[in-house]
C-alpha positions as CSV (number, residue, x, y, z in Angstrom):
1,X,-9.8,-18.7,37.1
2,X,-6.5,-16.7,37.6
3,X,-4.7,-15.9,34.5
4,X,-1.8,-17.7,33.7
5,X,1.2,-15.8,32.6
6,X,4.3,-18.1,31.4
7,X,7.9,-16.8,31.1
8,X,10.7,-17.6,28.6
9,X,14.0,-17.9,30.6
10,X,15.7,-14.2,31.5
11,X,18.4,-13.2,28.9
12,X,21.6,-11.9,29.4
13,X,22.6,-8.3,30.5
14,X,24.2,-8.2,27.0
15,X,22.1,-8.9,23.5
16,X,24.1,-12.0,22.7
17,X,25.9,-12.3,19.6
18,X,24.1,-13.1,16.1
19,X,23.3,-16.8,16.1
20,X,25.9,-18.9,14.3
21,X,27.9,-22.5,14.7
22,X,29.4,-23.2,17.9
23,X,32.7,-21.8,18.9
24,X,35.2,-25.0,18.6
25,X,34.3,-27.2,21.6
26,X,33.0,-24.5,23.9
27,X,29.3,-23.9,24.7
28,X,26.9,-23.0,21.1
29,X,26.1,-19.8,20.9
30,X,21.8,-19.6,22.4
31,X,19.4,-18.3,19.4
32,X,18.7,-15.0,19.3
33,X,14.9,-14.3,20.4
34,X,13.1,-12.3,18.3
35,X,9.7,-11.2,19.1
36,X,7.7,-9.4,16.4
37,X,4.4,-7.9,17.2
38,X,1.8,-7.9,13.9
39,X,1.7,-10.2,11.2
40,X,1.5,-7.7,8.3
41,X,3.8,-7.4,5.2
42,X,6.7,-5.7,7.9
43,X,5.7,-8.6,10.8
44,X,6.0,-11.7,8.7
45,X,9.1,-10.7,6.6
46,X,10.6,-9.9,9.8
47,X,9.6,-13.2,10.9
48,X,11.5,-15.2,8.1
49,X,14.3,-13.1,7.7
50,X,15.0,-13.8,11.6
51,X,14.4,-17.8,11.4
52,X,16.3,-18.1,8.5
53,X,19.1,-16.7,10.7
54,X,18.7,-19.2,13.3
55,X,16.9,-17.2,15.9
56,X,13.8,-18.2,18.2
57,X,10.9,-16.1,16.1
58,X,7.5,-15.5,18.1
59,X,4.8,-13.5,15.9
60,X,1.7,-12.2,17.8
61,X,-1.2,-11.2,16.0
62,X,-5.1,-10.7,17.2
63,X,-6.6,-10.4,13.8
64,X,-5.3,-12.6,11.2
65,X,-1.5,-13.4,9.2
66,X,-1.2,-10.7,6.2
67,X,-2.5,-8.1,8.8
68,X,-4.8,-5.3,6.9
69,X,-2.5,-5.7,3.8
70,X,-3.9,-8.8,3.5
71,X,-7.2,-9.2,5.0
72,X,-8.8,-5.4,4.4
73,X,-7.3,-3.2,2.7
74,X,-4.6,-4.2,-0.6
75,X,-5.0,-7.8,-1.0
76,X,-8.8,-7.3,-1.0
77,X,-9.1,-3.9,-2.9
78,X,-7.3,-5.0,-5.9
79,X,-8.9,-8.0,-6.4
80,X,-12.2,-5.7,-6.5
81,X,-10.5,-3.4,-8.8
82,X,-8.9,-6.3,-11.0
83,X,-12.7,-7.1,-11.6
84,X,-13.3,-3.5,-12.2
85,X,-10.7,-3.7,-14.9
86,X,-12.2,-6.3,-16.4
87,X,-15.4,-4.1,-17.2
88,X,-13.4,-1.1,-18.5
89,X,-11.5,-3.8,-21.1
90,X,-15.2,-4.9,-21.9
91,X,-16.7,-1.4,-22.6
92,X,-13.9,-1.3,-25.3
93,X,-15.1,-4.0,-27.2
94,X,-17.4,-2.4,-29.9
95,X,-14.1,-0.4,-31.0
96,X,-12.0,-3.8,-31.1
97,X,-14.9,-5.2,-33.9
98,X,-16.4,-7.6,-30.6
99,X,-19.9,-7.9,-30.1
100,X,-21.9,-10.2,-28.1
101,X,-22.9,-13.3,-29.9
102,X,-26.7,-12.5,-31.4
103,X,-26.5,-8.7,-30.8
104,X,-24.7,-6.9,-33.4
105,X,-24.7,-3.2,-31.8
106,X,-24.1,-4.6,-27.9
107,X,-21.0,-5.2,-26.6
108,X,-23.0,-6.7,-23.2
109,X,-24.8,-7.0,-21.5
110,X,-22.4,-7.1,-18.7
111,X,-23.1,-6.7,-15.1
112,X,-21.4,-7.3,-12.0
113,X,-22.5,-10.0,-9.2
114,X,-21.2,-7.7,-6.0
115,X,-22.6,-10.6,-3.7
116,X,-20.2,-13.0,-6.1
117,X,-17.5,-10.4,-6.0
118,X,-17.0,-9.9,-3.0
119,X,-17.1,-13.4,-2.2
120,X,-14.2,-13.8,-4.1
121,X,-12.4,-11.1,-2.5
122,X,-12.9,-12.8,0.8
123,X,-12.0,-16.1,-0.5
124,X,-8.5,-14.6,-2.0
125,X,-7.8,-12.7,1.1
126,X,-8.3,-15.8,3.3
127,X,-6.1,-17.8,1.2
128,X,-3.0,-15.3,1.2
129,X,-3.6,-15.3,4.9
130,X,-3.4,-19.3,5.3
131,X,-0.5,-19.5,2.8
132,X,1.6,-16.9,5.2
133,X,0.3,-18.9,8.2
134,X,1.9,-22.3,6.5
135,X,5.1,-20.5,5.1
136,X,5.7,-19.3,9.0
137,X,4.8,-22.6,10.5
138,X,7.4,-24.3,7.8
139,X,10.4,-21.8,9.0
140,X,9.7,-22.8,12.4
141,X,8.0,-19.3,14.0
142,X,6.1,-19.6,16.7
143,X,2.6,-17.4,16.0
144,X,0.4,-16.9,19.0
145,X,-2.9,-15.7,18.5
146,X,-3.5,-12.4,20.7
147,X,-3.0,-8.6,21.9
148,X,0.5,-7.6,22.5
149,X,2.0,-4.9,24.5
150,X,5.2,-4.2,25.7
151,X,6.8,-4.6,29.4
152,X,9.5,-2.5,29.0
153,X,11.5,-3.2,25.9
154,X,12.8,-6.3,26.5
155,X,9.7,-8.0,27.0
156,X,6.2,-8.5,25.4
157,X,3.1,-9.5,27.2
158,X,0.5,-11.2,24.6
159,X,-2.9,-11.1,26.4
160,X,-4.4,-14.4,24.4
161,X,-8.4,-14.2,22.9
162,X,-9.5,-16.8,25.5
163,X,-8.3,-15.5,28.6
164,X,-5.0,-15.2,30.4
165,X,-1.5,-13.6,29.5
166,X,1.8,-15.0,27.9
167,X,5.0,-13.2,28.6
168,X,8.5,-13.3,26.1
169,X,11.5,-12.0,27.0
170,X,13.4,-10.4,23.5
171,X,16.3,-9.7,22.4
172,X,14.9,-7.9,19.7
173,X,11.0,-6.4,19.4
174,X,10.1,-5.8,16.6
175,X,6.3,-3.5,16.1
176,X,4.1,-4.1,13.0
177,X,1.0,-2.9,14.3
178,X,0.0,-1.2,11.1
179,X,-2.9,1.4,10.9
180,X,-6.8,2.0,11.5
181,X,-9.3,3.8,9.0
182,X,-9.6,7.6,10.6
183,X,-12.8,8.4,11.9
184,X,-14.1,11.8,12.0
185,X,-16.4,13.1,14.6
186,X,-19.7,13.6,12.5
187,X,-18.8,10.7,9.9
188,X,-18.9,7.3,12.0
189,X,-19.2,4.1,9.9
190,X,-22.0,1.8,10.5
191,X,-21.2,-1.1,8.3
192,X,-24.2,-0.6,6.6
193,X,-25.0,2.4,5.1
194,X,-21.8,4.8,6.0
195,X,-18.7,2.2,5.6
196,X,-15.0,2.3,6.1
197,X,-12.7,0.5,3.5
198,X,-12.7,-2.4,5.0
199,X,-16.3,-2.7,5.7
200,X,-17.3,-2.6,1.9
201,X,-16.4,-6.7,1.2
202,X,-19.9,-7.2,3.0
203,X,-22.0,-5.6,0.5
204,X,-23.8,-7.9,-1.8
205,X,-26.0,-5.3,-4.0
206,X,-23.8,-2.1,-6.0
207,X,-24.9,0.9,-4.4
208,X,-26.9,2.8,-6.2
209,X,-25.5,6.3,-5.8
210,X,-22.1,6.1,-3.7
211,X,-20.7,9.0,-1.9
212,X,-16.6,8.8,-1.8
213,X,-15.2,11.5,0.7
214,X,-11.6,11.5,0.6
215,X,-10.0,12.0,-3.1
216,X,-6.6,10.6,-2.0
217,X,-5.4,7.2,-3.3
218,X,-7.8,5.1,-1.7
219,X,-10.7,7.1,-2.4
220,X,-9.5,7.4,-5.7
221,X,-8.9,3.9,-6.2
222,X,-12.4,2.8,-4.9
223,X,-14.6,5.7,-7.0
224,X,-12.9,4.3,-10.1
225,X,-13.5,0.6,-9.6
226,X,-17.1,0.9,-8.8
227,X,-17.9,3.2,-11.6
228,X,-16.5,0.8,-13.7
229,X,-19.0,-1.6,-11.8
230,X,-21.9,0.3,-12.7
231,X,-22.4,2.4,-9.7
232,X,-23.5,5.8,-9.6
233,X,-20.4,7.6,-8.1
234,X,-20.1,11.2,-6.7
235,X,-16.6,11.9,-5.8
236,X,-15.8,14.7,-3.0
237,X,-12.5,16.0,-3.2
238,X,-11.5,18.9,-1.0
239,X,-8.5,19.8,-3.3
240,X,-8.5,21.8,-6.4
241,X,-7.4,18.4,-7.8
242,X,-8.4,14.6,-7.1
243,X,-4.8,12.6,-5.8
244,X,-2.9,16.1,-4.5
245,X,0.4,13.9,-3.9
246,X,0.8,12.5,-7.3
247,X,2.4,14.1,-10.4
248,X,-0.4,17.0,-11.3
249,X,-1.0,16.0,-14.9
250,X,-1.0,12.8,-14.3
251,X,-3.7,13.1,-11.7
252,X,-5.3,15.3,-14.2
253,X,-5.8,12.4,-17.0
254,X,-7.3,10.3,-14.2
255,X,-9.2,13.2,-12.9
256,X,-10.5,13.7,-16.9
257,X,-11.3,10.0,-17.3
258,X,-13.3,10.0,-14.2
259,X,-15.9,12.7,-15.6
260,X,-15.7,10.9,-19.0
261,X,-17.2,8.3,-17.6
262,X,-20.0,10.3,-16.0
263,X,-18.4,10.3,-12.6
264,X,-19.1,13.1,-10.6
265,X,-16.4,15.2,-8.8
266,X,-17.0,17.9,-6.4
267,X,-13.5,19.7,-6.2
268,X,-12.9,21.9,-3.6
269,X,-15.6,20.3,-0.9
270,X,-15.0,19.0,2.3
271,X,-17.7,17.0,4.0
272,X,-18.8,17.8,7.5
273,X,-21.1,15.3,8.2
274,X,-22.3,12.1,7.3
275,X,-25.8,11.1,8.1
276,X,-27.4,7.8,7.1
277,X,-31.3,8.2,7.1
278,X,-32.7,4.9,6.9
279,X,-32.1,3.9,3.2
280,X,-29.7,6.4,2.5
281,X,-27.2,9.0,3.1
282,X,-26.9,12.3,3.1
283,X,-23.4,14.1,3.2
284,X,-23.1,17.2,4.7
285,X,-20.2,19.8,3.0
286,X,-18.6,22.6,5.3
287,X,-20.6,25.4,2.4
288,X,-23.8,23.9,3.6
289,X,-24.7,22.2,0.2
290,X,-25.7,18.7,0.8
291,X,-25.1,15.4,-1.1
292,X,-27.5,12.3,-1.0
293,X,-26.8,9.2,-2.3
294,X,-27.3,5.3,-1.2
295,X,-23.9,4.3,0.7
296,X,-21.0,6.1,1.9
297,X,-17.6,5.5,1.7
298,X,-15.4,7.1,4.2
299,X,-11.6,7.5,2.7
300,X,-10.3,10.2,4.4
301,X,-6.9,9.0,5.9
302,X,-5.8,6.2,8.7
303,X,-4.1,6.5,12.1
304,X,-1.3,4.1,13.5
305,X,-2.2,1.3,16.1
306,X,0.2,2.7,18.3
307,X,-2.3,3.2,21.8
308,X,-2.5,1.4,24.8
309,X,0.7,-1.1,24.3
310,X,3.2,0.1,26.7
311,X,5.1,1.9,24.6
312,X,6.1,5.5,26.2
313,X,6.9,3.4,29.2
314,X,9.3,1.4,27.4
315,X,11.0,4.3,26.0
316,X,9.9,4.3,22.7
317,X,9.1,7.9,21.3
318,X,6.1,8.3,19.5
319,X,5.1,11.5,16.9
320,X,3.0,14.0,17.1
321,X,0.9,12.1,15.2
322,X,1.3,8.7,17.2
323,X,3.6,6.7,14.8
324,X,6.5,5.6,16.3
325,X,10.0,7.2,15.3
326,X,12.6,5.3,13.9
327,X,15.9,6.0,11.6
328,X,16.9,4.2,8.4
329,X,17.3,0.6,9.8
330,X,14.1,1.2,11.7
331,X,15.7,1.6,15.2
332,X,13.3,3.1,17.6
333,X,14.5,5.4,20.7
334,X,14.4,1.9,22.9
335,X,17.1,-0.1,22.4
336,X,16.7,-3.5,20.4
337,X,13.0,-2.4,19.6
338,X,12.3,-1.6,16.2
339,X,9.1,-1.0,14.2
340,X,8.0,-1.1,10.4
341,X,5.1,-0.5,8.4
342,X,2.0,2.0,8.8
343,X,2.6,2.3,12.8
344,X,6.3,4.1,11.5
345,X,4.6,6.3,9.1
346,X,7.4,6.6,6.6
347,X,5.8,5.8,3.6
348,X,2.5,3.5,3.7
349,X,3.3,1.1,1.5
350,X,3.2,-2.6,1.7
351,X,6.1,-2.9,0.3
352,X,7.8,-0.2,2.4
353,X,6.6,-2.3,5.3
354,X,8.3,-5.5,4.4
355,X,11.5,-3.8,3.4
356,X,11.6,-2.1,6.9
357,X,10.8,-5.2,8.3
358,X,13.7,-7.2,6.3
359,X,16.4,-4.3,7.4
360,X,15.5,-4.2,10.6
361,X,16.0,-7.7,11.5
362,X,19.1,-7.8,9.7
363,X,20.3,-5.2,11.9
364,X,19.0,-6.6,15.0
365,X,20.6,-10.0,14.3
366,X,24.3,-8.0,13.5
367,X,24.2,-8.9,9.4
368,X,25.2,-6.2,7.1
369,X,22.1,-3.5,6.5
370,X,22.1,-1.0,3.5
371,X,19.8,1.9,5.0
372,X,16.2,2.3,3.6
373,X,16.4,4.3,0.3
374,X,12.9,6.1,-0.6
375,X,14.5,7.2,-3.6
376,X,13.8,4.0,-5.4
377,X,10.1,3.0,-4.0
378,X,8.1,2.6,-6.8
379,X,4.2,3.6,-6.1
380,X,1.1,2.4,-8.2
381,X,-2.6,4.0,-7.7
382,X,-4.8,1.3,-9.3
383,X,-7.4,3.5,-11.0
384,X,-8.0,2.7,-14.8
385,X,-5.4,4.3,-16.2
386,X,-3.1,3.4,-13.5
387,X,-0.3,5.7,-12.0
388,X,3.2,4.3,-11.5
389,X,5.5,6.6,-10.5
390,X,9.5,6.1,-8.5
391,X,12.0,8.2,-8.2
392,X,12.0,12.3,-7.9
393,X,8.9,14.1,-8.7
394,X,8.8,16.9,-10.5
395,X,7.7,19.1,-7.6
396,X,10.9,17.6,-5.5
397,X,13.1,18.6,-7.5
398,X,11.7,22.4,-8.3
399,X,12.0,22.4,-4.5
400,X,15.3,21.3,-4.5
401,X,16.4,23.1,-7.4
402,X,18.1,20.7,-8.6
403,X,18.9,21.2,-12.7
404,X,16.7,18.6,-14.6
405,X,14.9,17.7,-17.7
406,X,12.0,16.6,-18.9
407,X,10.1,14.7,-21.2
408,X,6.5,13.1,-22.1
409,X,5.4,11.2,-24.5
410,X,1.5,10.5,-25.0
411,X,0.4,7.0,-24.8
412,X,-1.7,7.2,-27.7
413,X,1.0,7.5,-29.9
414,X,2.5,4.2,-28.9
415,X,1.2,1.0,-32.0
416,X,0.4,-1.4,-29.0
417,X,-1.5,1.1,-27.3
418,X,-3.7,1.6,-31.1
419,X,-4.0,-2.2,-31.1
420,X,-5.5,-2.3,-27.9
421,X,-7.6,0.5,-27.9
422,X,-5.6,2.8,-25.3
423,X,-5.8,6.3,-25.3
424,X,-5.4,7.8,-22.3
425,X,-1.9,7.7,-20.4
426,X,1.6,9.2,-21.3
427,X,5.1,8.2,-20.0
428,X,7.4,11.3,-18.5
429,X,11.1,11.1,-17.5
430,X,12.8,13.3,-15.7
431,X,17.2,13.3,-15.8
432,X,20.0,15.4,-14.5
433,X,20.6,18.5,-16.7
434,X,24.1,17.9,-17.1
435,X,25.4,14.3,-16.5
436,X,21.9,12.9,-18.0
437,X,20.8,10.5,-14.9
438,X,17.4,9.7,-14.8
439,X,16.3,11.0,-11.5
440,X,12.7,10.0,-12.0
441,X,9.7,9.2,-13.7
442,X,5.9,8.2,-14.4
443,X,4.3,6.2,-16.4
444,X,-0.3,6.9,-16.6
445,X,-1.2,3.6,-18.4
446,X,-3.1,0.5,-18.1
447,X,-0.8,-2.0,-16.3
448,X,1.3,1.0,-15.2
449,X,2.4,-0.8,-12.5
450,X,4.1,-3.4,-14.3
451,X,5.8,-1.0,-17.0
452,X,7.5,0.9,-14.3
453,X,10.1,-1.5,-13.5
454,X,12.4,-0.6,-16.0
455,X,12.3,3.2,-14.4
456,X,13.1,2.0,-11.0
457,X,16.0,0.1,-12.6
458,X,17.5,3.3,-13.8
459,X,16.6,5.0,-10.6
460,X,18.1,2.7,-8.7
461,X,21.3,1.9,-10.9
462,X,22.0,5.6,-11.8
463,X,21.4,5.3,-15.5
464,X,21.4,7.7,-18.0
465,X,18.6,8.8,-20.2
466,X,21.3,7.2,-23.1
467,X,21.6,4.1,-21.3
468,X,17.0,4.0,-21.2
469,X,17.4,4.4,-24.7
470,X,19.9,2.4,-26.6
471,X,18.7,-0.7,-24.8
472,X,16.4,-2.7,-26.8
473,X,12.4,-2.8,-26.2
474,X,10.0,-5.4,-28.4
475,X,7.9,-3.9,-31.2
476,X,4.8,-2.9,-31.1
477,X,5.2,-2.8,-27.1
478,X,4.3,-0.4,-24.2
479,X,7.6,-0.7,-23.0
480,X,8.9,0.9,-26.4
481,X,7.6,4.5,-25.1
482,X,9.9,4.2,-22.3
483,X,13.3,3.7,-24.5
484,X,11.7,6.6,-26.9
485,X,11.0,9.3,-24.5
486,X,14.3,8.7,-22.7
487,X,15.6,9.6,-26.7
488,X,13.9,13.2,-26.5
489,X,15.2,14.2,-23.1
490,X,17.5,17.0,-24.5
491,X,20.4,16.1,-22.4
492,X,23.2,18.3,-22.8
493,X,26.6,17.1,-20.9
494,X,29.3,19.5,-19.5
């Protein structure tokens, strides 16, 4: 059978103006038609943003709503780590005066259930996924299951799973195509013994030795949540430190927990093969020292889904690298195409994503944009302690040279952290030398992500190190070490 290829009507030479009420008794203005291609965090906040505003919203996506935010990679891999947590909290016990009922010098036993874990993990992801596929349904957004690529740029063609292709003409594109696990020559996944990140939801045994390669944030995060499961973890890091883009001492607490806990990290190796040999693996370094161990997990970086859609043709410039350029609103070099999320490569964030999304189809539909400002992401590596950090770093602003201060204060001098048996962790500030404006900060703590908020507020509202601390915190809190170190930045005002 031929395939069938349907057509939305032509548009106009001229984007038409923003959707609105009709003019007095002349003609209503037509909807805008949007077209967003991926149904990540940057796709489906696109999506709403766009029907809210009255236009005509089609989403195509060929894997699933909530894209690899949702079904692979965050929503899944916290939920494992949450679990992870869970043990770490438990292994405190005997300190808190908790034993197990019966046994008065075990805490346990504990164990984890991967099979039952991972389950879960599924079951969660699935969930987020069907609640974004009502939530677009109830704002009236068209989603068409399939593989999109463009026809210039005002057009997408969505080649549909069972056969046959769907065309939509666009006044605005909109590409959320997200990213892919990098794979390196000698190091290909097999689901089985060597895995990608999103492979590891289908194991239902802990490994018994696992082999991380890749000490960046999702290496990191994964070595830390299954040692905390129980597993045997060797960590290969091919930096001099584990997490080379966060704040150095605070990747050096995590990096001290790690070998605490009987982790082990090879610093300063790089792996040059992979090889799975039946029950096992064995890992390959460029010195020729070799590493063996049950399962492999491959973290070593991703690379945008930017290939085969269309896209040089339709003018849109693409990196070295094969993310797609775009400027503060997330304009590409094509007119009324724009693109958010891992494909762009600013900053792979999920929340990044759906803020690029937001802005650009605010922009697209003629509203009033303030530009993307990555001075007030905050960022959270969800090891135990976890890193929250916004704002400058401390290496930005040596570069920079800008004047600055600093400050630190340990978490285990803070009476909650006592209380709950928290040791490990410190909160550091940095201001402006002169006028006092915190600039930045970070915060190494269980639950780091949530105490950072109060930082990003004073990054984002230019607040001074006096404003942080004459505002009132609870005590005994956690929060508390964030109004006292802003007290000992030594702050001296022209």
């Amino acid at each position: 059978m031929a395939a069938m290829t349907t057509t939305t009507p032509p548009g106009p030479a001229e984007p038409p103006a923003p959707p609105g009420p009709s003019d007095g008794g002349r003609r209503p203005r037509r909807a805008a038609r949007v077209v967003v291609v991926g149904g990540g965090p940057g796709g489906y906040e696109a999506a709403l943003v766009a029907a809210r505003a009255g236009a005509d919203v089609t989403l195509a996506e060929r894997h699933g709503l909530g894209g690899a935010a949702v079904l692979t990679d965050v929503v899944p891999s916290k939920t494992l780590i949450a679990t992870a947590e869970w043990m770490t909290i438990a292994a405190r016990a005997p300190e808190l005066g908790i034993r197990s009922v019966g046994d008065r010098d075990q805490p346990g036993p504990f164990a984890a259930d991967l099979a039952r874990v991972n389950a879960r993990v599924r079951e969660l992801a699935e969930a987020q996924s069907a609640d974004i596929r009502a939530r677009l349904e109830a704002e009236g957004v068209r989603v068409v299951e399939g593989t999109a690529r463009l026809d210039g740029p005002g057009r997408v063609v969505v080649a549909r799973p069972a056969g046959g292709e769907h065309a939509f003409d666009a006044d605005a594109v909109l590409l959320a195509t997200g990213a892919t696990p990098r794979v390196l020559p000698d190091a290909v996944p097999d689901g089985e013994r060597v895995l990608d990140w999103t492979q590891v939801y289908g194991l239902t045994t802990l490994p018994e030795r696992l082999v991380v390669v890749g000490s960046g944030v999702t290496g990191v995060e994964f070595a830390g949540a299954y040692g905390a499961l129980g597993c045997d973890v060797v960590l290969v890091s091919s930096r001099d430190q584990i997490l080379p883009s966060e704040d150095p001492d605070a990747a050096a607490v995590v990096e001290e927990v790690f070998r605490q806990r009987g982790m082990t990290v090879l610093s300063r190796s790089r792996a040059a093969a992979v090889r799975p040999t039946g029950d096992g693996v064995v890992v390959t370094l460029t010195d020729g020292r070799t590493v063996e161990g049950s399962h492999c997990l491959l973290a070593v970086g991703s690379v945008p889904s930017t290939g085969g859609m269309g896209l040089a043709e339709a003018g849109v410039a693409l990196t070295e690298s094969g993310h797609v350029e775009v400027d503060r609103v997330s304009r590409t070099t094509a007119p009324g195409v724009y693109a958010a999320g891992d494909c762009a490569g600013v900053l792979p964030l999920a929340s990044v994503a759906a803020m690029q999304g937001r802005i650009a189809m605010e922009h697209a539909l003629g509203q009033a944009v303030t530009p993307l400002d990555l001075r007030t992401v905050a960022a959270n590596v969800f090891t135990a302690p976890e890193i929250a950090s916004v704002g400058a770093s401390q290496r930005s602003l040596d570069e920079a040279g800008t004047p600055y201060v600093t400050s630190r204060l340990e978490l285990a001098r803070n009476p909650r952290a006592k209380m709950l048996g928290m040791r490990d962790g410190f909160v550091k500030l940095f201001a402006h030398a002169s006028t006092g404006t915190v600039l930045g900060g970070v915060v190494v703590a269980p639950r780091a992500g949530e105490l950072i908020f109060p930082v990003t507020l004073a990054v984002a509202q230019r607040l001074t190190a006096d404003d942080v601390a004459h505002a009132f915190t609870v005590y005994p809190s956690l929060s508390g070490s964030i109004a006292e170190v802003a007290r000992l930045l030594p702050v001296r005002p022209d």
